[in-house]
C-alpha positions, 0 to 999 in steps of 0.5 A: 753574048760572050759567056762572062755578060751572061754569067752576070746576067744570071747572077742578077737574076738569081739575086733579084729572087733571094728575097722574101715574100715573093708574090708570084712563087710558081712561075719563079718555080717553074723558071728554077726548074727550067733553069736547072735543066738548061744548064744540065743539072738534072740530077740536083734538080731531081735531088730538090724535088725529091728533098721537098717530096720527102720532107712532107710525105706525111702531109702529101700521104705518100707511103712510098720512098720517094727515093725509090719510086722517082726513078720509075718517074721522068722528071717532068712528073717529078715536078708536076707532082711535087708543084700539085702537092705544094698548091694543094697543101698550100707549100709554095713557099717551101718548095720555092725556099728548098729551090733557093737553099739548094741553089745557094749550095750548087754554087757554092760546089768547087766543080760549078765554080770551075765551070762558071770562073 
């Protein structure tokens, strides 16, 4: 498959998970996530995580800086981590809206542009 059918491709796919109401959020999660190091954004992907962790530390009781401490972490952790917390705390819509917002962003950065046109 040359790479503009692909490019289209996941563009679809990425449009057809920009709705509301998602019945199924983890495996949309877990599919974003898998997505993100696929394509070598590990960094962002790590970024998101710990955006999310972040935003509810009070909720999740986590005294630690996230920011700090996930580098003590590899990045699957990061993400079961952050995946049991939203289950537990019954934030699977956060989680899966901070995935989308920050999509939305690296798509619009100039240097994924390149890479994709």
């Amino acid at each position: 498959m040359n790479f503009s059918l692909k490019r289209n491709k996941y563009l679809q796919d990425f449009q057809l998970l920009n709705h509301d109401k998602v019945k199924y959020q983890v495996p949309l999660i877990l599919r974003l996530y898998g997505a993100l190091n696929l394509v070598n954004l590990k960094s962002e992907n790590r970024y998101i995580l710990c955006n999310f962790l972040d935003q509810n530390s009070e909720k999740f009781n986590l005294r630690e800086d996230i920011y700090i401490s996930n580098n003590e972490k590899s990045l699957n952790q990061l993400f079961l981590l952050a995946l049991t917390k939203a289950k537990e705390h019954d934030l699977l819509q956060a989680l899966y809206d901070e995935y989308l917002t920050s999509l939305k962003a690296i798509s619009q950065k100039k240097e994924f542009k390149e890479i994709l046109f």
